[in-house]
N, C-alpha and C positions, 0 to 999 in steps of 0.2 A: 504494500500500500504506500504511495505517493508521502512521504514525509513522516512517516512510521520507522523510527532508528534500527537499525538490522543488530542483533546482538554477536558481538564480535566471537570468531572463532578461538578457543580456548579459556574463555572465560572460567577465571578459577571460581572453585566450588564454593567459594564462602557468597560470592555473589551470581548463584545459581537455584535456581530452584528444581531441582535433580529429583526423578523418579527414582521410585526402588531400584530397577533395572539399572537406572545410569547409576545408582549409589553404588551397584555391584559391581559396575563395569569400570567405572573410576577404582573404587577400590583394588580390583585385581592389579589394574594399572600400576598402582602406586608401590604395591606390594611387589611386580614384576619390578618396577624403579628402584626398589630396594636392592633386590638381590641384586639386581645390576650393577647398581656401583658399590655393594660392595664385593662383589668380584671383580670387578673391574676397577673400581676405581672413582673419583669425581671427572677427571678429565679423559677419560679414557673411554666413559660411560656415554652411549650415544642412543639416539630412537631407534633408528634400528632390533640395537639389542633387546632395547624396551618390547616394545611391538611382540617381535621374537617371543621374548619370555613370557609376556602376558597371551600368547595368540591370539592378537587382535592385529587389525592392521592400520596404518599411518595414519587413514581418514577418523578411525577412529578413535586414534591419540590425537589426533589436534581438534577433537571435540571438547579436548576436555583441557588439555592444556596450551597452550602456544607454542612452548618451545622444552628442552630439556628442565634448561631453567626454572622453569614455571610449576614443574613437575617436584623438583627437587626444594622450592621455596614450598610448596603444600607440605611436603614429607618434614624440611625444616620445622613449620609451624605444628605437625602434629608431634617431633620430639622435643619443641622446645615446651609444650605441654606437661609431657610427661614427665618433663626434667623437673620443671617449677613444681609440678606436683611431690614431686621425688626427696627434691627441696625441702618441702616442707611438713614430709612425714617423719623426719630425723628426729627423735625425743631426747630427752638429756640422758648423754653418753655419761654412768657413772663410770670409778675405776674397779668397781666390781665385776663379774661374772655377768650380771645381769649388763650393765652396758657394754662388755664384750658380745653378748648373742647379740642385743639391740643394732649392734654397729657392723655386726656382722651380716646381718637379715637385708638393715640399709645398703650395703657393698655386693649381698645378692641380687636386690634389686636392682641395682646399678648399673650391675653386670646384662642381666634381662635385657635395658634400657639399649646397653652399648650394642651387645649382640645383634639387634634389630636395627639401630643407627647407627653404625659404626662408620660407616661412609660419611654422614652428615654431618656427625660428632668430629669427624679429623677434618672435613671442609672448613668447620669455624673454625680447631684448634691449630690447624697449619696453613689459614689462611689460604685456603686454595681458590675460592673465588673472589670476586671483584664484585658480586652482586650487594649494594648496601643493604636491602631485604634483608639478605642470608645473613650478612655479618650483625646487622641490629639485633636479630633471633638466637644467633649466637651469643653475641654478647648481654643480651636481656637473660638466657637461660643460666650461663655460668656467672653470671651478677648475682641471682638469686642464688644458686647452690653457696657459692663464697660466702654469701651475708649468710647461710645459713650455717655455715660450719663456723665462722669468724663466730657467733651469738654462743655455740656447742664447747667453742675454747673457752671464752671468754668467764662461760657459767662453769666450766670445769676447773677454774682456778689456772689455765693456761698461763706460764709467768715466763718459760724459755727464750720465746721473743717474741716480736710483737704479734696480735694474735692474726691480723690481714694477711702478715706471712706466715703464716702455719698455716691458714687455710689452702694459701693458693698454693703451698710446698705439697698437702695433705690431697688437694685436687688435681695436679699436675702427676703426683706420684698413682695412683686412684685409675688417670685418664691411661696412661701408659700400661700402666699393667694390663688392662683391658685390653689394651691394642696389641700388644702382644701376645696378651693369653690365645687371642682370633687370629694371628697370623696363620697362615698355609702352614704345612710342617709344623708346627710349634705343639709337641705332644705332651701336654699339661695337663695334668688333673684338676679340672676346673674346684671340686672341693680343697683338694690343698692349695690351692693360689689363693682361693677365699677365705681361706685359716688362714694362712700366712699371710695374706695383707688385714687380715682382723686384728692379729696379735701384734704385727709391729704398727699398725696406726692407733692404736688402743693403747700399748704401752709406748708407744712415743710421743702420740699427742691428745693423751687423756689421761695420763700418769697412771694405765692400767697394769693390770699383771696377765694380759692376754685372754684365755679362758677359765684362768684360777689354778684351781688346782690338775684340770683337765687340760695340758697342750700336748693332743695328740693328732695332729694335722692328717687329714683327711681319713680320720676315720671315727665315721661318723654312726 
């Protein structure tokens, strides 16, 4: 119709009104965009593969998003959700037992987190795109985990040094292990890497004694 706006191809889902059908079909989508980079990579990750993985074809990925990009800003905004929320389940880490499982349950979850975004998580963390979307989502998700750990020192009587640096020392140590434990080849028992980063983040920066009287890593 004559001066009736035509609704641009890729229009993200937050300004869409999506049937069941399209919520499925986006979905798969995003979920094929997942594994894609993180087998691939951020820059290495192309439509194509997408497409491929989801078996759907071109016309209709660009129903739903415009470009790679577009694809991977949706994926950004739903881990930086999960992050803030992640954020903000962390309870006071005591130097007991009990704030060893607590903290240990949190670095489970973390883990969960990474495992599914692990792609998106190193795009913010090693600066791989240029997109300011991606980097604001980034730096809005790891702004909340920090303030949350910096509050978790702080109320722990944290005195080694200052507590913004313990968290981001406590986060950066956290991000990596993750990225590691998921490399190719890298044959780690996901339970012992979660003991062992329970017990030295617990007794290095919550003056704990790890599991108490119980450190017997990965078995569980």
């Amino acid at each position: 119709m004559a001066g009736q706006q035509k609704r641009p191809t890729g229009t993200p889902a937050s300004e869409r009104d999506l049937r069941r059908q399209g919520r499925k079909t986006m979905a798969r989508l995003l979920d094929a965009g997942m594994t894609v980079l993180n087998d691939r990579g951020y820059h290495a990750a192309r439509v194509d593969d997408i497409v491929r993985a989801a078996d759907a074809s071109h016309g209709t990925f660009y129903l739903y998003f415009a470009n790679k990009e577009d694809l991977v800003r949706a994926l950004a905004e739903e881990c930086a959700g999960e992050m803030t929320e992640l954020a903000g389940s962390l309870g006071r880490v005591e130097p007991g037992p009990e704030g060893y499982e607590r903290l240990r349950s949190w670095l489970e979850r973390f883990h969960e987190v990474y495992a599914r975004y692990g792609a998106v998580i190193r795009a913010w963390v090693e600066n791989q795109s240029t997109d300011s979307e991606l980097r604001r989502l980034g730096a809005s998700a790891f702004g909340d985990m920090a303030a949350r750990l910096v509050t978790q020192l702080e109320e722990s009587g944290y005195e080694s040094v200052d507590a913004e640096m313990g968290a981001a020392a406590l986060l950066a140590m956290v991000e990596r292990m993750n990225y590691f434990m998921l490399q190719p080849g890298t044959d780690w028992d996901e339970a012992v890497v979660l003991d062992t980063l329970a017990m030295l983040t617990h007794r290095g920066f919550f003056a704990g004694q790890g599991s108490g009287s119980r450190i017997r890593l990965g078995q569980r």
